[in-house]
VEXLUM-166924 format. One line per field, with one value per residue (C-alpha): residue number from 1; residue in three letters; x, z, y. Coordinates in nm, 4 decimals. Layout:
# residues N
num	NUM	... .
residuo	ALA	... .
px	X	... .
pz	Z	... .
py	Y	... .
***
This chain:
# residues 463
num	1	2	3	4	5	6	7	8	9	10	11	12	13	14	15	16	17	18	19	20	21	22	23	24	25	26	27	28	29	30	31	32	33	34	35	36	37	38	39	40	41	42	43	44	45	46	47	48	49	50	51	52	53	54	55	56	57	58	59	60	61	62	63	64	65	66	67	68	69	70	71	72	73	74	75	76	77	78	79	80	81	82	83	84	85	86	87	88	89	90	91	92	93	94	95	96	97	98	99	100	101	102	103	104	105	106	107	108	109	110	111	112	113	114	115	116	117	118	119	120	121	122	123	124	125	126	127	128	129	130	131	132	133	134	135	136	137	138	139	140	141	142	143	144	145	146	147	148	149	150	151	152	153	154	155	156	157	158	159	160	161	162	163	164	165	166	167	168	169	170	171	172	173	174	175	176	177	178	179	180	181	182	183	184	185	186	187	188	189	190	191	192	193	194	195	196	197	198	199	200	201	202	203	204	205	206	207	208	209	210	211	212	213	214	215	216	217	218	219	220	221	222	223	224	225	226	227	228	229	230	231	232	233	234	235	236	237	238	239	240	241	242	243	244	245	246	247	248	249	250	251	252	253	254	255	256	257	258	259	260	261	262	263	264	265	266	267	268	269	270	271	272	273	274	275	276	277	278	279	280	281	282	283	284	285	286	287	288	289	290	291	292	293	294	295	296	297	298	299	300	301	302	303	304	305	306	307	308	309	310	311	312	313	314	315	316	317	318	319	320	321	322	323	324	325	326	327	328	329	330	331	332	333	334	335	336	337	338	339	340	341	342	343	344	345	346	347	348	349	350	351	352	353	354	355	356	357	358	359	360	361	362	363	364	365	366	367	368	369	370	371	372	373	374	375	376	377	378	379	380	381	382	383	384	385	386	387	388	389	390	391	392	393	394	395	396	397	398	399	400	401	402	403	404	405	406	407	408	409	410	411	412	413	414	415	416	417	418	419	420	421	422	423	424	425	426	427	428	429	430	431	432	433	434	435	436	437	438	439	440	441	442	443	444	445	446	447	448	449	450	451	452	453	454	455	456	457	458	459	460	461	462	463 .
residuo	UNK	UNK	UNK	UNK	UNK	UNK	UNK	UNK	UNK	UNK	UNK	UNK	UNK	UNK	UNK	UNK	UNK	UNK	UNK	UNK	UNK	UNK	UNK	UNK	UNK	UNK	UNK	UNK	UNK	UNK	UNK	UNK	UNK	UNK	UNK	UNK	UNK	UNK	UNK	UNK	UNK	UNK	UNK	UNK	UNK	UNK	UNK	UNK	UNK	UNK	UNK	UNK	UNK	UNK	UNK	UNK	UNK	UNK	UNK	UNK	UNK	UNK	UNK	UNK	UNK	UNK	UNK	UNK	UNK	UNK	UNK	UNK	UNK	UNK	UNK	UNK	UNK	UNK	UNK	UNK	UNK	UNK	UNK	UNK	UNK	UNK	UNK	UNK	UNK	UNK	UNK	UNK	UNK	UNK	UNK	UNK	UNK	UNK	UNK	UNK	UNK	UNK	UNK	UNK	UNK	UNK	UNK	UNK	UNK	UNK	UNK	UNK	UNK	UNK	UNK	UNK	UNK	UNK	UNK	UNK	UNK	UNK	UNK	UNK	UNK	UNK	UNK	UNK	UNK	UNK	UNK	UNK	UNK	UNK	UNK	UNK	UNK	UNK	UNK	UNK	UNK	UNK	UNK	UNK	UNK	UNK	UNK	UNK	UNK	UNK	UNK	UNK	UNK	UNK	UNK	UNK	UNK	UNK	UNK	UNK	UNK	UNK	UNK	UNK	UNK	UNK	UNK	UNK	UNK	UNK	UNK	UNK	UNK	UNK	UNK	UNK	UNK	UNK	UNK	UNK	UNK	UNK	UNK	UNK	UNK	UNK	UNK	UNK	UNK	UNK	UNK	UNK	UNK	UNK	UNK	UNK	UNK	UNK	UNK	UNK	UNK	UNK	UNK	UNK	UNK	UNK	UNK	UNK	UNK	UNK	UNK	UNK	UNK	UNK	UNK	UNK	UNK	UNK	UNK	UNK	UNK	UNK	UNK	UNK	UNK	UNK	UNK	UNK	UNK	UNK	UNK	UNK	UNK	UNK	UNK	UNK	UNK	UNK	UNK	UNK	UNK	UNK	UNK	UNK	UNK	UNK	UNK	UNK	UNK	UNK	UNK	UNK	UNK	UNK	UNK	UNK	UNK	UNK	UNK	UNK	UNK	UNK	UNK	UNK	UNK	UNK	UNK	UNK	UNK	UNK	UNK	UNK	UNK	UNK	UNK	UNK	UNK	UNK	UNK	UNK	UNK	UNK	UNK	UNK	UNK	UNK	UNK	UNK	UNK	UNK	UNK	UNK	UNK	UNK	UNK	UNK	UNK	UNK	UNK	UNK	UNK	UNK	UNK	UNK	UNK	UNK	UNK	UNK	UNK	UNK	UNK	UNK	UNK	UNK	UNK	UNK	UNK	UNK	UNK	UNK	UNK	UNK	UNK	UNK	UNK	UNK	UNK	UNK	UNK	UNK	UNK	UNK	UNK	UNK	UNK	UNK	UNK	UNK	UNK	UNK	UNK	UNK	UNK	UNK	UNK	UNK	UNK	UNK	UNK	UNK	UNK	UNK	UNK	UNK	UNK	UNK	UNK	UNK	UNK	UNK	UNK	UNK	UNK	UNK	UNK	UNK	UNK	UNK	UNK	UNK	UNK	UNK	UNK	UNK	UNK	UNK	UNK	UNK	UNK	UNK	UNK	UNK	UNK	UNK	UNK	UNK	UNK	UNK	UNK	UNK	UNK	UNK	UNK	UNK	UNK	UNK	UNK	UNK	UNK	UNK	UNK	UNK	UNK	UNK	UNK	UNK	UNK	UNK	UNK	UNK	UNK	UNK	UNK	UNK	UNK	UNK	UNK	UNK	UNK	UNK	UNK	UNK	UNK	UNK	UNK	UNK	UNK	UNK	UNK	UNK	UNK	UNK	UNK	UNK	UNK	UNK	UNK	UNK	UNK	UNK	UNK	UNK	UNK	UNK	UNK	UNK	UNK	UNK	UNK	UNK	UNK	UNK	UNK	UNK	UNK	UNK	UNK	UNK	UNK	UNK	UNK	UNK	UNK .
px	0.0000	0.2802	0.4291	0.1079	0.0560	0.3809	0.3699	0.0166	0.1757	0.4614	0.2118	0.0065	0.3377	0.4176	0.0717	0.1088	0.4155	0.2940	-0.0232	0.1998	0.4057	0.1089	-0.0559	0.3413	0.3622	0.0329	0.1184	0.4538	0.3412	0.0727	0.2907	0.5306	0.2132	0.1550	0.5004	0.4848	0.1916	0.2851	0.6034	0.4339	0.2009	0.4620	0.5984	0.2935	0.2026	0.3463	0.5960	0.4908	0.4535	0.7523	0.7392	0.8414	0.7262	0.8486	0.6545	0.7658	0.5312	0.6113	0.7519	0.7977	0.4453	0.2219	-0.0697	0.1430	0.3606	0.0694	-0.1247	0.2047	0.1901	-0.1011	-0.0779	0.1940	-0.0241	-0.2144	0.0372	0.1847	-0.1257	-0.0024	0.3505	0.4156	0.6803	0.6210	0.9436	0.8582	1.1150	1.0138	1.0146	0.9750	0.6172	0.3955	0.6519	0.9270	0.7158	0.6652	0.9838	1.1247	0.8767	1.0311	1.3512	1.2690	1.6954	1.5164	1.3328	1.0399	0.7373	0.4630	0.3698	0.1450	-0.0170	-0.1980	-0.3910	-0.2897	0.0922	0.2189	0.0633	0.1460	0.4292	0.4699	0.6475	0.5173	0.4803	0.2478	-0.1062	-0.2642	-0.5457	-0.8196	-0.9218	-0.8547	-0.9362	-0.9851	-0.6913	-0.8519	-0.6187	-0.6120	-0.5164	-0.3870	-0.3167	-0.2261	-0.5134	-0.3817	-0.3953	-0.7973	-0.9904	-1.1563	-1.4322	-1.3621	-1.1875	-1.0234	-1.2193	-0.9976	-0.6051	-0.5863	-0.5812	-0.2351	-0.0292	0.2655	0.2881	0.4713	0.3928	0.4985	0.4340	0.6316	0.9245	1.0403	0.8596	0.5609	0.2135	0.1414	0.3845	0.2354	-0.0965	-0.0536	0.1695	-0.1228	-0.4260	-0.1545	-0.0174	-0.4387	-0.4679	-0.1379	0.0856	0.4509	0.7935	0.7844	0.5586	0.5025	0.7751	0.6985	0.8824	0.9417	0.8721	0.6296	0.5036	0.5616	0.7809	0.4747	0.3761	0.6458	0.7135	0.3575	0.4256	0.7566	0.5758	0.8306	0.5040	0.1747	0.0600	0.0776	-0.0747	-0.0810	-0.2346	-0.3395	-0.5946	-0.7472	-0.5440	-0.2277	-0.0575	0.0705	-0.3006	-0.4125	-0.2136	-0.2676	-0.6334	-0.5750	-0.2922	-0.3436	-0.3267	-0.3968	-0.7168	-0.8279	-0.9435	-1.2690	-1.2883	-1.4930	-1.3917	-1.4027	-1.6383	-1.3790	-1.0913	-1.2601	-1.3592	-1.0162	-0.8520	-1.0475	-0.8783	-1.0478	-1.3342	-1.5420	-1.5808	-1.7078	-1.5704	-1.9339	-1.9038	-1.7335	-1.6512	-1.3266	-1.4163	-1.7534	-1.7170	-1.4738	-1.6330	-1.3587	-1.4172	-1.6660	-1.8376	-1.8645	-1.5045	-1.5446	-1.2584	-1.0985	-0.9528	-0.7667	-0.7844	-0.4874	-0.4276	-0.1230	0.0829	0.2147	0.4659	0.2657	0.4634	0.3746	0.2716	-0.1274	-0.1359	0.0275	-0.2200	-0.4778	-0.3597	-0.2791	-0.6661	-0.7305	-0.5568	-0.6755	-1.0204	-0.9651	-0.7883	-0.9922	-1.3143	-1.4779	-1.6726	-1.4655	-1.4930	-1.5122	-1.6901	-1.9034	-1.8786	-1.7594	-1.7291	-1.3402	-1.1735	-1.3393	-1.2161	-1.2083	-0.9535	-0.6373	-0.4629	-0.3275	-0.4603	-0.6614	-0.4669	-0.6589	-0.6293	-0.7623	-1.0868	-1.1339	-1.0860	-1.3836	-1.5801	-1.5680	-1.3855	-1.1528	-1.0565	-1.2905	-0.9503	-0.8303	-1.1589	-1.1722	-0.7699	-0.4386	-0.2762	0.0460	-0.1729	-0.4435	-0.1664	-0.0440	-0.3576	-0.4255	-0.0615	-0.1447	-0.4788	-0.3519	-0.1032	-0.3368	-0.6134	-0.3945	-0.2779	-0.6426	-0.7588	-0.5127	-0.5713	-0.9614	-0.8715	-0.5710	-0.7660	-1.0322	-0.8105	-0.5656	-0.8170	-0.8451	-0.4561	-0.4360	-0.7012	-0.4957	-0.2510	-0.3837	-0.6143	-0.3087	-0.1127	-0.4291	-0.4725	-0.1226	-0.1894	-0.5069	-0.2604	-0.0863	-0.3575	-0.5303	-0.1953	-0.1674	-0.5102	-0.4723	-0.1870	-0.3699	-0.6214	-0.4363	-0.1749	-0.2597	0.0353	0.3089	0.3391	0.2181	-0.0559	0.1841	0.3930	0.0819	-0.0290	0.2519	0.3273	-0.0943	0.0424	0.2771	0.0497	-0.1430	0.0737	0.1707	-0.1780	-0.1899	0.0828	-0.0345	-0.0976	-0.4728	-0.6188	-0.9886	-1.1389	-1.0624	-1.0216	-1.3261	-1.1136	-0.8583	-1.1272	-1.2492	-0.8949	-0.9021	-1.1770	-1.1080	-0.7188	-0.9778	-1.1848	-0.8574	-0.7429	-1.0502	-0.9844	-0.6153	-0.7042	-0.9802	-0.8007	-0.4332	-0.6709	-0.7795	-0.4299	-0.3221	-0.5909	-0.5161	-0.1899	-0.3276	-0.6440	-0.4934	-0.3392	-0.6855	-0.8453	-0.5898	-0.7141 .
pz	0.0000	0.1150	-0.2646	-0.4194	-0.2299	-0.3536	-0.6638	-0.6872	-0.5084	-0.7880	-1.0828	-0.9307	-0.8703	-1.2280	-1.3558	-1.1573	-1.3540	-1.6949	-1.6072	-1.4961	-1.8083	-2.0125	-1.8186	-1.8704	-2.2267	-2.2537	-2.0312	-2.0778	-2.4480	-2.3212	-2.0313	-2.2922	-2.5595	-2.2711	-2.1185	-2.5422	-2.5131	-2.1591	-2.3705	-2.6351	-2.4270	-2.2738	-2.6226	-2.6329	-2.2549	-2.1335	-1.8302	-1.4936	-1.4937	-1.3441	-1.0382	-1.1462	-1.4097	-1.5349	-1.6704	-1.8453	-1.6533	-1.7248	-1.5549	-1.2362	-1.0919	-1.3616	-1.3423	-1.5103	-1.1988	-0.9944	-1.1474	-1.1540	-0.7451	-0.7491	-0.9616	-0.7895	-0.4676	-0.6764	-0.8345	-0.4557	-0.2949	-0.5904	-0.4975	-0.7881	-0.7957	-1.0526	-1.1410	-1.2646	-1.4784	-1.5091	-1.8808	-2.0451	-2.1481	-2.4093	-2.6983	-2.4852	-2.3643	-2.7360	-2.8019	-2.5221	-2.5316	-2.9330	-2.8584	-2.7100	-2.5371	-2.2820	-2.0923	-2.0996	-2.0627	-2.0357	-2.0904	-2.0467	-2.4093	-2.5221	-2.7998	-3.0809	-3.0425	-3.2016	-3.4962	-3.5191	-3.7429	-3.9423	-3.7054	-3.4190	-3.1040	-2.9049	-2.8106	-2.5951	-2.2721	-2.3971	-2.3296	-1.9201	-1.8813	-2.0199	-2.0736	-2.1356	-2.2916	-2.0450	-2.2023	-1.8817	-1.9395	-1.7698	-1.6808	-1.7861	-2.1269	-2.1316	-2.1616	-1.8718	-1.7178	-2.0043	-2.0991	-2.3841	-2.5662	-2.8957	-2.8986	-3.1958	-2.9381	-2.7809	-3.1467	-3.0460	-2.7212	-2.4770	-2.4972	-2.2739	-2.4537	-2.2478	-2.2801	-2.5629	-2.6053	-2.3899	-2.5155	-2.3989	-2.6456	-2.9322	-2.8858	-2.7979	-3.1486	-3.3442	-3.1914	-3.2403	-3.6320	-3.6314	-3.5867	-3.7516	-3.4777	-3.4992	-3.3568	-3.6349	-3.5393	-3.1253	-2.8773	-2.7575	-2.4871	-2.3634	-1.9499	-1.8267	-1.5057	-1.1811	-1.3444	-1.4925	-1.1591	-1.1100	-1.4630	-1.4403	-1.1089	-1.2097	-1.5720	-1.7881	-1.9536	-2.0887	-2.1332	-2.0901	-2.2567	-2.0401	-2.1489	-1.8293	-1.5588	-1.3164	-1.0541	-1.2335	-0.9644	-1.2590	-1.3609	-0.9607	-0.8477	-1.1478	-1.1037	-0.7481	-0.8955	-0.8878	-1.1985	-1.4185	-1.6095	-1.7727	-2.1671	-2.2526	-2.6170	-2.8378	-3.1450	-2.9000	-3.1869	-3.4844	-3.3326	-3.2657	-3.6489	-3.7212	-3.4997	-3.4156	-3.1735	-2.9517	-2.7590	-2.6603	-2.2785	-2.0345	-1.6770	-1.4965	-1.2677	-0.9273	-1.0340	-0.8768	-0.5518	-0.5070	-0.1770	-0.3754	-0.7246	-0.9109	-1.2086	-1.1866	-1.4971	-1.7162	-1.9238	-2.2561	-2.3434	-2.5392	-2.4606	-2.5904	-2.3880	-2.2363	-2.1628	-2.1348	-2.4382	-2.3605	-2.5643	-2.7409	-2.5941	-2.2034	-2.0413	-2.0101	-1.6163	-1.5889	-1.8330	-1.6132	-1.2988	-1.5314	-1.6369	-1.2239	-1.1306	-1.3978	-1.2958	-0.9330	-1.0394	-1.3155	-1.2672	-1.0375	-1.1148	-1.2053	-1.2865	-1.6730	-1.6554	-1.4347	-1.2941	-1.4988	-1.8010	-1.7788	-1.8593	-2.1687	-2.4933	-2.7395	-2.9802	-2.9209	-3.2401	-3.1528	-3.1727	-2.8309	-2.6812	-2.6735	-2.3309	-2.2558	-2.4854	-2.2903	-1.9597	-2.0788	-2.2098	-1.8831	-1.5767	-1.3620	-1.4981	-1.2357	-1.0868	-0.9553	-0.8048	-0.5521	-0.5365	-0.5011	-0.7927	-0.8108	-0.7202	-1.0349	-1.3167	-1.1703	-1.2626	-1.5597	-1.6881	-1.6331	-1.7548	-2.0684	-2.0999	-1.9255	-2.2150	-2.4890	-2.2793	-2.1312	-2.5277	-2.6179	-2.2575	-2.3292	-2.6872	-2.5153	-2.2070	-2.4032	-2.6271	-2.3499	-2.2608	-2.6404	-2.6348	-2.3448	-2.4357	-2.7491	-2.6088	-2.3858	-2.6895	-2.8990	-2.7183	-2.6946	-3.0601	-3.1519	-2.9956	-3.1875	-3.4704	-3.3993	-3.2683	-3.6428	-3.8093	-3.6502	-3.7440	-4.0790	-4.0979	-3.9419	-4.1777	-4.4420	-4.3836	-4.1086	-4.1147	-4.1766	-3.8002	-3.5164	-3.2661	-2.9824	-3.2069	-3.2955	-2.9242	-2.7997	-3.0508	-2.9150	-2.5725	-2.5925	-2.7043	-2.4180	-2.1871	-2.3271	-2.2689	-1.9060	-1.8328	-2.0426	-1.8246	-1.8448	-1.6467	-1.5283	-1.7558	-2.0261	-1.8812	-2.0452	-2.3915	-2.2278	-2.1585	-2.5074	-2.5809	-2.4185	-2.5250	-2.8997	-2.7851	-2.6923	-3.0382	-3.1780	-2.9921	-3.0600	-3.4412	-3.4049	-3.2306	-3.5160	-3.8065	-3.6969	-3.6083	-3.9577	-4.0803	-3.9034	-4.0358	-4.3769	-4.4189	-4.2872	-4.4410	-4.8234	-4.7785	-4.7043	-5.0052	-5.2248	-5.1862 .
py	0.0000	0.1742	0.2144	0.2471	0.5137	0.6966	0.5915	0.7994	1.0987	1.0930	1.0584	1.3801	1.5862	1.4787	1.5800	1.9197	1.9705	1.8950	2.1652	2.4386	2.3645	2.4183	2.7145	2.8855	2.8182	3.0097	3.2566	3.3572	3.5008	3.6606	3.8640	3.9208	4.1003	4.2685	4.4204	4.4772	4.6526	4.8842	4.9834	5.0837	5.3153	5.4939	5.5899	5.8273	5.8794	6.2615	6.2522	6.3427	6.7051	6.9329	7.1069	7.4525	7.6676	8.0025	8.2762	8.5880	8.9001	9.2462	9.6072	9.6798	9.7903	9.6942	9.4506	9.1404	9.1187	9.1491	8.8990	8.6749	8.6627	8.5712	8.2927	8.1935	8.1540	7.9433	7.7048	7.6643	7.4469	7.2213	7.2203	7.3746	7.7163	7.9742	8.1213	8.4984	8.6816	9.0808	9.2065	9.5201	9.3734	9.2272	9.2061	9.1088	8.8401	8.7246	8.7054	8.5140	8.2241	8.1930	8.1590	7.8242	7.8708	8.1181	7.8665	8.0725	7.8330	8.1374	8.4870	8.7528	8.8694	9.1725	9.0775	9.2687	9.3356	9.0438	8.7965	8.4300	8.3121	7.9836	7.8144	7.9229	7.6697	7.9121	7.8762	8.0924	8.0583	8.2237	8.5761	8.6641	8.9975	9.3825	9.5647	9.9493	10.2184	10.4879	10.8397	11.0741	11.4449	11.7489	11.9379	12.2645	12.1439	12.1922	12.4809	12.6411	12.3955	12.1526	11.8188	11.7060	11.4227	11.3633	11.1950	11.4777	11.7367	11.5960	11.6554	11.8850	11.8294	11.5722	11.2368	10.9010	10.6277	10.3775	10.1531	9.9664	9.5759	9.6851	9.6384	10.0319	10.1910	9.9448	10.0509	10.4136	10.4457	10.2365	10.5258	10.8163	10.7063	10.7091	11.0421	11.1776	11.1924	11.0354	11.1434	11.4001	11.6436	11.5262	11.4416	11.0904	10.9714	10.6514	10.7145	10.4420	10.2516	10.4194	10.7090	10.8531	11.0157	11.1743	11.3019	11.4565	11.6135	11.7366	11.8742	11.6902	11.5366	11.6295	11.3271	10.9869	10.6651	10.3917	9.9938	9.7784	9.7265	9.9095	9.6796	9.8439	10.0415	10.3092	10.3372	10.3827	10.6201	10.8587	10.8083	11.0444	11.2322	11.6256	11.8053	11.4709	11.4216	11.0992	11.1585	11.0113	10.9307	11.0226	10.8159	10.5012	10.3078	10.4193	10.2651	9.9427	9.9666	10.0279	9.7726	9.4790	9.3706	9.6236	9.6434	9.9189	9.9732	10.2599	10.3648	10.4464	10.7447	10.6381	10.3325	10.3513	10.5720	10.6240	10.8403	11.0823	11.0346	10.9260	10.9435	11.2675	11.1465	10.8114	10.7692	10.5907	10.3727	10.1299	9.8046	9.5233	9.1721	9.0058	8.6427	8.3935	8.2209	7.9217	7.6812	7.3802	7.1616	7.2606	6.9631	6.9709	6.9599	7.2948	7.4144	7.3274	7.4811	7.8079	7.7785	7.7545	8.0497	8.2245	8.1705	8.2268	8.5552	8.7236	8.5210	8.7526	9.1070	9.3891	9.8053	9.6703	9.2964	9.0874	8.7542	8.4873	8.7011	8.6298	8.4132	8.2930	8.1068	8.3874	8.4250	8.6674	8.6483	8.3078	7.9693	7.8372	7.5366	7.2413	7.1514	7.5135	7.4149	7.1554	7.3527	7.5881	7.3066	7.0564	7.2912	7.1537	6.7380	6.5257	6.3550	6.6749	6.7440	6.4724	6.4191	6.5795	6.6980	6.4655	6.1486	6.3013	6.3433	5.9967	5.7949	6.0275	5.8458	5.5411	5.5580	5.6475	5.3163	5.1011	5.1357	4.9620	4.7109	4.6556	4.6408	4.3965	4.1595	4.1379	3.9242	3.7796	3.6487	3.4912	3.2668	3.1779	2.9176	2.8256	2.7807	2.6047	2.3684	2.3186	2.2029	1.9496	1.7975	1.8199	1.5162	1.3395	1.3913	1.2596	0.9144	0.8922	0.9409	0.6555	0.4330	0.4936	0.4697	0.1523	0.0299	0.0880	-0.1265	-0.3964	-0.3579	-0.3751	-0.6096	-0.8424	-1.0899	-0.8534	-0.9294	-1.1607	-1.0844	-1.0285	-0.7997	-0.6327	-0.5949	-0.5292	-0.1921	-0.1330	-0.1689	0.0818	0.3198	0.2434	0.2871	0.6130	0.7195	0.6143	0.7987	1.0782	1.4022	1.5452	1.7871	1.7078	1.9239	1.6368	1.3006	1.2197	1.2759	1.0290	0.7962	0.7645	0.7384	0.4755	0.3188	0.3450	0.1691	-0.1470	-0.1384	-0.1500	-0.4266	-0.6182	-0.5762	-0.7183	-1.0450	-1.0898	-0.9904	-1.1614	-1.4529	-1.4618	-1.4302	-1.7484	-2.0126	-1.9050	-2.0494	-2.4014	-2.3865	-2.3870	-2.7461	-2.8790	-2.7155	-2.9071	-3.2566 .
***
């Protein structure tokens, strides 16, 4: 009992072997399809996003550095550090986020100083807020209880434009060359930002053009200043005729002090919008956290919008990124709703290189079994090979051997079955196997029994 007993333990462990042979030669190709198929996803998937991004603001004082803090208070709760590099402005900005050796990754835009080239890689954000062109000038220069209503009226006098590469100077020369004014026949200076107030104070100016927000401290503090008007314009509806990238907006009365009406009267204005260019290639994370604190920033009411008028997807002379579209279209993605950012752009990655390998398992996983089965009916198959091989020959040719040469060739087919491994699933193959061995065996003591009265039978037909 003793050996039986072992002898059945060995014929198990070898049947355990012969199954996990099988189940590896099926699944060894399919890890390998899909360590393939991983690989091949990462080929496409972005990297994890970095943790620092630069952007290109503007002067010292104006709204663009401004707005850069605050986006930078933004970025932080995602452990992400905005790196801010001051610039003379709009232009500069432009130009820096070109020349890709910078390392410039965004930049504040007024729409209208620059135009996309052919091989540009910027996109921009949409449209993020108003940026009004505000026309200061000396008081004295009005008549008696008047105000001066038409740029026309500032030829031949002194005029601060601003620096070079700001989007002030560009739009200020655009509304002067309008109305006939150049360097030939008006001194324009290039004074901007905070030196404005004190080149009005000190009457080295007349008057001053300056581009930004109400937020802008330049704009502010000229607002108060004594002996500075602001010019409301009356061709406000030919210069957005004339340059579409302008927009036609009004300062109401007190709008900016109520308790010390400032300004005494409604100021009509014009304004271009300003947003962000990024490079294409920014990964789309930062994009969305650029989108956030744009929306926490300029989303709320203002002197020249409402709430939720900014930002919106409008077009700023460059092409809207994509991931920005889909900002606009669906808000903040779901997995950065209900998670923290590094553990969102984590799934988001492999999200992206689990769906080809999950597309190729699903067709895998169903024919493993199919394989597998294969291979088990396969060596069952091969004996029946044999086994009908052999039959034929015993059909055919009977006495080309004896019965025990016959039965013993049968035998050792049998015993090759016996020891044959199987799993459960189809013993009942190996049965029938089995089964069919004993027909065949059947048919060789018949037909070699046949073959051996022959050769004594003929003698007896002779007499």
């Amino acid at each position: 009992m003793a050996l039986k007993s072992t002898g059945t333990r060995k014929e198990r462990r070898k049947l355990s072997e012969y199954s996990l042979r099988d189940a590896l030669a099926v699944a060894v190709p399919l890890l390998a399809i899909v360590i393939f198929g991983f690989w091949l996803a990462s080929r496409f998937i972005q990297p994890a996003p970095p943790d620092t991004l630069t952007l290109s603001s503007g002067g010292d004082g104006g709204a663009y550095q401004r707005f850069a803090a605050l986006y930078a208070d933004v970025l932080a709760r995602y452990d992400v550090k905005l790196i801010e590099q001051p610039s003379g402005g709009s232009l500069d900005n432009v130009a820096r986020l070109r020349d890709e050796a910078q390392g410039v990754d965004a930049g504040f835009f007024q729409a209208g100083t620059a135009e996309p080239q052919e091989d540009d890689m910027l996109v921009s954000l949409g449209a993020f807020y108003y940026e009004p062109l505000w026309v200061f000038y000396r008081a004295g220069l009005a008549p008696p209880g008047g105000r001066l209503d038409k740029v026309l009226q500032l030829k031949g006098k002194r005029i601060a434009v601003g620096g070079a590469g700001g989007g002030s100077r560009y739009l200020a020369q655009e509304v002067l060359q309008a109305n006939g004014i150049d360097a030939d026949n008006t001194k324009l200076l290039d004074t901007g930002g905070l030196g404005l107030v004190e080149a009005f104070a000190k009457g080295e100016i007349d008057a001053a053009f300056v581009v930004g927000p109400t937020e802008s401290a330049a704009v502010w503090l000229l607002l108060f200043a004594d002996g500075v008007k602001l010019m409301s314009l009356t061709h406000a509806d030919a210069y957005t005729r004339r340059f579409p990238y302008l927009s036609k907006v009004v300062l109401p009365r007190g709008a900016i002090d109520v308790g010390r009406d400032v300004p005494p009267a409604d100021v009509t204005m014009v304004a271009a919008t300003a947003t962000l260019l990024v490079r294409e290639d920014m990964h789309p994370a930062l994009i969305d956290l650029l989108m956030q604190a744009a929306v926490e920033t300029h989303g709320g009411p203002g002197v020249f919008q409402k709430p939720g008028e900014f930002p919106r997807p409008t077009a700023v002379g460059f092409p809207l990124s994509e991931e920005a579209a889909r900002y606009y279209k669906s808000g903040k993605p779901l997995l950065q709703r209900y998670l923290p950012f590094w553990a969102a752009t984590l799934i988001d990655r492999l999200v992206v290189m689990l769906i080809p390998v999950v597309a190729l398992l699903l067709p895998l996983l169903r024919f493993a079994p199919m394989l597998y089965g294969w291979r088990v009916r396969s060596r069952i198959y091969r004996r029946y090979g044999e086994l009908k091989f052999l039959e034929a020959e015993v059909e055919q040719e009977p006495a080309r051997h004896t019965r025990e040469e016959w039965l013993a060739r049968l035998d050792a087919i049998e015993d090759d079955v016996h020891h044959l491994p199987t799993p459960l699933a189809f013993t009942d193959m190996l049965y029938t196997l089995r089964m069919h061995i004993g027909l065949v065996r059947g048919k060789i003591e018949r037909r070699t029994a046949t073959a051996d009265f022959q050769p004594d039978a003929a003698p007896t037909s002779q007499q």
